[in-house]
C-alpha positions in Angstrom: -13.5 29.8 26.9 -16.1 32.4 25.5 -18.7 30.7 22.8 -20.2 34.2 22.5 -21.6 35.0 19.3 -18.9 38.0 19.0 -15.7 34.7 19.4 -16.9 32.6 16.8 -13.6 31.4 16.6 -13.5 30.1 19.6 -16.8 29.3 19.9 -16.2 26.2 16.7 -13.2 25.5 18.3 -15.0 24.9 22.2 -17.9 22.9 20.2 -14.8 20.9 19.0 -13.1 20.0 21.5 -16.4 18.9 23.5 -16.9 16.3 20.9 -13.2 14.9 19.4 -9.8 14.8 21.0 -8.3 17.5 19.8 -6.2 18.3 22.8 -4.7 14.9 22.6 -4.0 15.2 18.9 -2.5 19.1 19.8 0.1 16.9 22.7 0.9 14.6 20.3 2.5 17.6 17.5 4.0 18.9 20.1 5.6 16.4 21.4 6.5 14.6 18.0 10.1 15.2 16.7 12.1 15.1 13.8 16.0 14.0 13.9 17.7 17.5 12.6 21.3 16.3 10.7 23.2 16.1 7.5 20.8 12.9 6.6 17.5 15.1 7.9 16.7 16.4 3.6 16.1 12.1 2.8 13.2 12.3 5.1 10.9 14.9 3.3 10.6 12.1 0.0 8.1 10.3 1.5 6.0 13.3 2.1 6.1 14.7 -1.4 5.4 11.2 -2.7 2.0 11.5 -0.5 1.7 14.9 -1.5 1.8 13.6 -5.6 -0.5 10.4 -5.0 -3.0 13.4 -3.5 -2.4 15.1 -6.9 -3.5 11.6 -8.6 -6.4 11.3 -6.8 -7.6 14.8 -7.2 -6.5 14.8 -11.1 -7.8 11.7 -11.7 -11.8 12.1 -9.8 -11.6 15.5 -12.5 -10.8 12.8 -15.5 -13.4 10.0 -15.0 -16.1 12.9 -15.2 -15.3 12.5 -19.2 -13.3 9.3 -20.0 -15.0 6.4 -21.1 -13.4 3.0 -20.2 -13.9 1.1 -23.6 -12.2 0.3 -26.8 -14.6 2.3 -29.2 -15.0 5.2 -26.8 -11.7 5.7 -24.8 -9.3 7.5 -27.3 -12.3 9.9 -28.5 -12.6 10.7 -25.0 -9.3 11.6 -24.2 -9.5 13.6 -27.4 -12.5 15.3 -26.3 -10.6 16.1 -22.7 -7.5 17.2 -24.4 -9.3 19.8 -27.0 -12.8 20.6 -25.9 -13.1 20.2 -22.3 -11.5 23.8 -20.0 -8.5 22.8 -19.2 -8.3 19.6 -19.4 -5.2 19.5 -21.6 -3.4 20.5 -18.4 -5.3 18.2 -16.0 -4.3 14.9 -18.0 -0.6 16.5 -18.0 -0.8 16.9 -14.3 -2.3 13.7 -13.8 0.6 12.1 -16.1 3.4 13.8 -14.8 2.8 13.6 -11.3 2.2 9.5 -11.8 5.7 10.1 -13.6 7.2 11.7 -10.2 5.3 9.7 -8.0 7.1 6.8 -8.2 10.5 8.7 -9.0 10.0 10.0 -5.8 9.5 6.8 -4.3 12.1 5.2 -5.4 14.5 7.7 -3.9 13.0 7.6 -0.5 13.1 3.6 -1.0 17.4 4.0 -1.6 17.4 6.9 0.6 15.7 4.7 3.8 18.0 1.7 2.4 21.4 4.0 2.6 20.5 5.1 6.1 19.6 1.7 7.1 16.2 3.0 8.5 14.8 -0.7 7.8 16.4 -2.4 10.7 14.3 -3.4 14.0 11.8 -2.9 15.0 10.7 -1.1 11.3 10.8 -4.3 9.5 7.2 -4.3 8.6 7.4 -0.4 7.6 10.2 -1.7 5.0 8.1 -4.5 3.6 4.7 -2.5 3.6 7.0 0.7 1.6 7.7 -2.3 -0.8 4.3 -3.2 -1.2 3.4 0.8 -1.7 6.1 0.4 -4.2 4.8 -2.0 -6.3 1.3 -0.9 -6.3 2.2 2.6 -7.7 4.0 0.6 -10.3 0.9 -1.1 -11.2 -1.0 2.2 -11.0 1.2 3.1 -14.0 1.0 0.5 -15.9 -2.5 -0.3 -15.6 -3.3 3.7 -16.4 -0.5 3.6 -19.2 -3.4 1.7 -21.5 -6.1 4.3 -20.4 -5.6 6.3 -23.7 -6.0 3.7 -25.8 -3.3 5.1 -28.0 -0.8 3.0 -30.3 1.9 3.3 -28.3 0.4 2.5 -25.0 -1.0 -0.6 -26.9 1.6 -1.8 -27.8 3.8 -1.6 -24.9 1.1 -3.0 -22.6 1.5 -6.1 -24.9 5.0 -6.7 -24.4 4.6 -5.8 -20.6 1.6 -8.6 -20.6 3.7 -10.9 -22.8 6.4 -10.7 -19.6 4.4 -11.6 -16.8 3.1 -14.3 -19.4 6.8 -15.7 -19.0 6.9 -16.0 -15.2 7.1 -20.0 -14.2 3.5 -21.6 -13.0 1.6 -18.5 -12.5 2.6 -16.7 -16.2 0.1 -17.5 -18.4 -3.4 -17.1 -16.2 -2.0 -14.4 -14.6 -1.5 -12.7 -18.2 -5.4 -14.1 -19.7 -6.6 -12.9 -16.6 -5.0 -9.2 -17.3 -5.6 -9.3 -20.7 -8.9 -10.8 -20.9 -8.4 -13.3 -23.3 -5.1 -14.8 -25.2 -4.1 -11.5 -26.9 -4.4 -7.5 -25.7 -7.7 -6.4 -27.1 -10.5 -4.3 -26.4 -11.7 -6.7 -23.3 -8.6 -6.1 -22.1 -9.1 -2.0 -21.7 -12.1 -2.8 -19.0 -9.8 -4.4 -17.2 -7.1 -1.8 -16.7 -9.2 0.5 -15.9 -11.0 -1.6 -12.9 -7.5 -2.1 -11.3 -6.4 1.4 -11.8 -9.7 3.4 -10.8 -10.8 0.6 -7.9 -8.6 -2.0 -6.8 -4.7 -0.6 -6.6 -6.2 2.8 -4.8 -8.1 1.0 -2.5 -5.0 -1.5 -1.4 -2.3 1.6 -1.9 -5.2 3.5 0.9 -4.6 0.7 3.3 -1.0 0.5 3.0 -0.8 4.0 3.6 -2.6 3.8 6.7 -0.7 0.9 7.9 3.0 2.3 6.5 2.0 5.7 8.5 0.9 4.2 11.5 4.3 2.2 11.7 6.1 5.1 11.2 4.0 6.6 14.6 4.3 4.0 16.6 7.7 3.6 16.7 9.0 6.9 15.2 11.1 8.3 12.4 14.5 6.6 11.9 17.8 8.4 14.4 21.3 8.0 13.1 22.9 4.9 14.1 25.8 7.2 16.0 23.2 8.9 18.2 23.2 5.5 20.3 27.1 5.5 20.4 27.5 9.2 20.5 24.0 10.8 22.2 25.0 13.9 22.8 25.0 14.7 18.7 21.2 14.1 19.2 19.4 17.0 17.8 16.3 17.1 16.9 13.3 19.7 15.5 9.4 19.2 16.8 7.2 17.7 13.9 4.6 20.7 14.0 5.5 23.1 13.2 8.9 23.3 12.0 9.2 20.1 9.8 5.5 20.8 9.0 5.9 24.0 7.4 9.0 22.8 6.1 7.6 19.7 4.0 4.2 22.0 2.6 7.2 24.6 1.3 9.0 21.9 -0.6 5.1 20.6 -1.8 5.0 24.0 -2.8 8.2 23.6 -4.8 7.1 20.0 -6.2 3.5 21.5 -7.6 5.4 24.7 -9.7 8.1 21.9 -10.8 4.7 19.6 -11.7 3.2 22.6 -13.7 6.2 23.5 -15.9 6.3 20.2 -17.0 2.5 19.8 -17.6 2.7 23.3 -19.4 5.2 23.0 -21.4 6.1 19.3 -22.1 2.2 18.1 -22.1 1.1 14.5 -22.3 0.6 13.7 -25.4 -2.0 11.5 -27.1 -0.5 9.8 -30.8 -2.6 7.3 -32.9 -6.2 5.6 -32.1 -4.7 1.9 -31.3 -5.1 -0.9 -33.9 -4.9 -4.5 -32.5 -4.7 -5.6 -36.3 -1.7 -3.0 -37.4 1.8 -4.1 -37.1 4.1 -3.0 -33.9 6.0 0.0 -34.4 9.7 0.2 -34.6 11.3 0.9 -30.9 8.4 0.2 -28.5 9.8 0.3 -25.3 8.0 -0.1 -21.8 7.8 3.2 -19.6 11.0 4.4 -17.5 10.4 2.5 -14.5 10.2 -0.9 -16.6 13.4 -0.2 -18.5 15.7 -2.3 -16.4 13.8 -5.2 -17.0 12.8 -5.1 -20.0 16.5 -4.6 -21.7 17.7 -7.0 -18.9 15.6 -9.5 -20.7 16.9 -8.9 -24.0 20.4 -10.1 -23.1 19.2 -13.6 -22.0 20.1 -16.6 -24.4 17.9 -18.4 -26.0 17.9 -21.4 -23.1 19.6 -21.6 -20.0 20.0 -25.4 -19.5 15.9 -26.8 -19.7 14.9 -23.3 -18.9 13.8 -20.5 -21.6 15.7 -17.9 -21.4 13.6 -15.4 -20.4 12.3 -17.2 -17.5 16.1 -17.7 -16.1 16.0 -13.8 -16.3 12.6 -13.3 -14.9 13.9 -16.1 -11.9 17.3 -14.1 -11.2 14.9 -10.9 -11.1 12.6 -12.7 -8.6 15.2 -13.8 -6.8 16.8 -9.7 -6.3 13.3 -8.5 -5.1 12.7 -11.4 -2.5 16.3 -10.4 -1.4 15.2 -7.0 -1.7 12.4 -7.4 0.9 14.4 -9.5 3.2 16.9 -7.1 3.9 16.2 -6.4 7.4 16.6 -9.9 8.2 19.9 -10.0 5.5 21.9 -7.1 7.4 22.3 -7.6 11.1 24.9 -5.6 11.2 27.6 -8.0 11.1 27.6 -7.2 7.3 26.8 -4.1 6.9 29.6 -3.1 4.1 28.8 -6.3 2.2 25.0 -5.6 2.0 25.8 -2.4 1.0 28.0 -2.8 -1.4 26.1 -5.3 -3.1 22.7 -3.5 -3.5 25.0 -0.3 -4.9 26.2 -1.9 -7.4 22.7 -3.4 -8.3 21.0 0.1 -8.0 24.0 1.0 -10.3 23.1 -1.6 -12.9 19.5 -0.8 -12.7 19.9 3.1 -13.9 22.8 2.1 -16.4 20.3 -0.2 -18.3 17.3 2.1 -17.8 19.3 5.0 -19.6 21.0 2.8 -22.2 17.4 1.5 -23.0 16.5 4.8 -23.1 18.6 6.2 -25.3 18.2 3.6 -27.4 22.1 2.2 -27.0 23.2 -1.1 -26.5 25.5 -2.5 -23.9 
């Protein structure tokens, strides 16, 4: 290969490939393939979920230039960003909304690799690590939900903190710990912001690595049928086809992302006051609906225990089950397992949009 002056082209990619495996990364696309079937759309969610927490990243880097991470400074600042700063009305919406679809999107490629039963061995630790993404971009928006330092988010971070308070043993340090002290105040605001700028992306980093290098090593998921019935094997290679294919539907994501930061932007309310009183209907974001109105239906005491820790138990119970189920369904019972975490994915939306809509079951 020329490395002329008149290929320079060529002439990078020669100085390249003298000094990092390309070729071996170029075998590896080629030979990397997608399963192409009626199931095949479920495996782009996990793509644009990356793709969004890329979107944080980059949104958020363009926020900490002006925010300042204290009581007496951070709701000025997010005033400032909001009104004087170019654009960064629309930043902060795209920063919020794409938290917002982040773990929407995540939550359907969770169901999506439950329903095809992509869990099962040898992708048990894929499973469990997708859990642990899971819960990480959960506390990502909760610990950024306080950022603003608005009333609302107050507020609501309160009764959040007041629920982990509840959990048996653990509770109550865990919650001065968060909070900084016995109540939500402005120690607590520091504290957010550590875990939501430092800790949770450095953890969700390594999980990603580790959940993608899974995912490698022993390839995407193949119908369950392919082994009974191979010659219905089809399949597409990774680059480019289901390359170009998952940047077209980013492409959809980021237009979907900028109507909504456009036209419905994020919106800032009322400089918090630890001393005011709680205003009528605060309710936890989306993802912590469930939860929070499954709470509300506990009695008072269940036996010696408080109610809310009976619910908080049952709860902690569902997610351990959750996690287990690659060991739970071996295939002997297949429908049960199904059946059974239907009808709790069922539940969980029902309450979640009851809550929502401020309705009562």
């Amino acid at each position: 290969m020329s490395t002329s002056p008149e290929n320079p082209d060529r002439a990078i990619l020669a100085w390249a490939k003298d000094r990092y495996p390309i070729a071996k990364f170029a075998e590896w696309a080629e030979h990397k393939t997608v399963p192409v079937g009626p199931n095949a759309f479920w495996y782009y969610f996990g793509g644009i979920t990356l793709f969004l927490f890329l979107i944080q990243v980059g949104t958020g880097i363009m926020l900490m230039f002006y925010y300042k991470g204290s009581a007496d400074t951070a709701f000025a600042s997010v005033r400032f960003i909001s009104a004087k700063v170019p654009f960064g009305w629309l930043i902060r919406s795209v920063h919020a909304w794409s938290a917002n679809l982040m773990i929407f999107f995540a939550f359907i490629h969770m169901f999506s690799v439950f329903f095809m039963r992509a869990y099962r061995k040898p992708r048990e630790l894929t499973w469990l690590s997708g859990i642990v993404m899971l819960a990480l971009l959960l506390g990502f928006g909760f610990s950024g939900y306080l950022l603003p330092w608005n009333e609302l988010a107050f507020f609501a971070t309160k009764v959040g903190t007041d629920i982990i308070g509840v959990i048996p043993l653990i509770g109550e340090p865990l919650m001065y710990v968060l909070r900084g002290g016995e109540e939500v105040t402005g120690s607590t605001l520091p504290r957010f912001f550590a875990l939501h700028v430092a800790l949770f992306p450095a953890l969700l980093t390594i999980f990603i690595v580790a959940h993608l290098f899974f995912i490698q090593l022993q390839g995407i998921h193949e119908p369950d049928e392919w082994q009974e019935q191979p010659e219905k094997r089809k399949t597409m290679p990774f680059f480019p086809h289901f390359f170009m294919r998952e940047l077209l539907l980013w492409l959809v994501v980021l237009n979907i992302l900028a109507v909504l930061a456009v036209f419905f932007p994020a919106e800032l309310g009322v400089e918090a006051d630890p001393f005011s009183p709680a205003p009528a209907g605060i309710k936890p974001e989306w993802y912590f609906l469930a939860t929070f109105e499954f709470l509300k239906y506990m009695p008072a005491h269940v036996g010696p225990i408080e109610g809310e820790q009976f619910g908080l138990l049952l709860i902690s119970i569902g997610f351990v089950a959750w996690c287990l189920v690659p060991w739970i369904d071996r295939g002997r019972n297949r429908t049960v397992t199904t059946i059974v975490m239907a009808a709790g994915v069922t539940i969980l939306v029902f309450l979640s949009i009851m809550t929502y809509l401020g309705h009562s079951v």
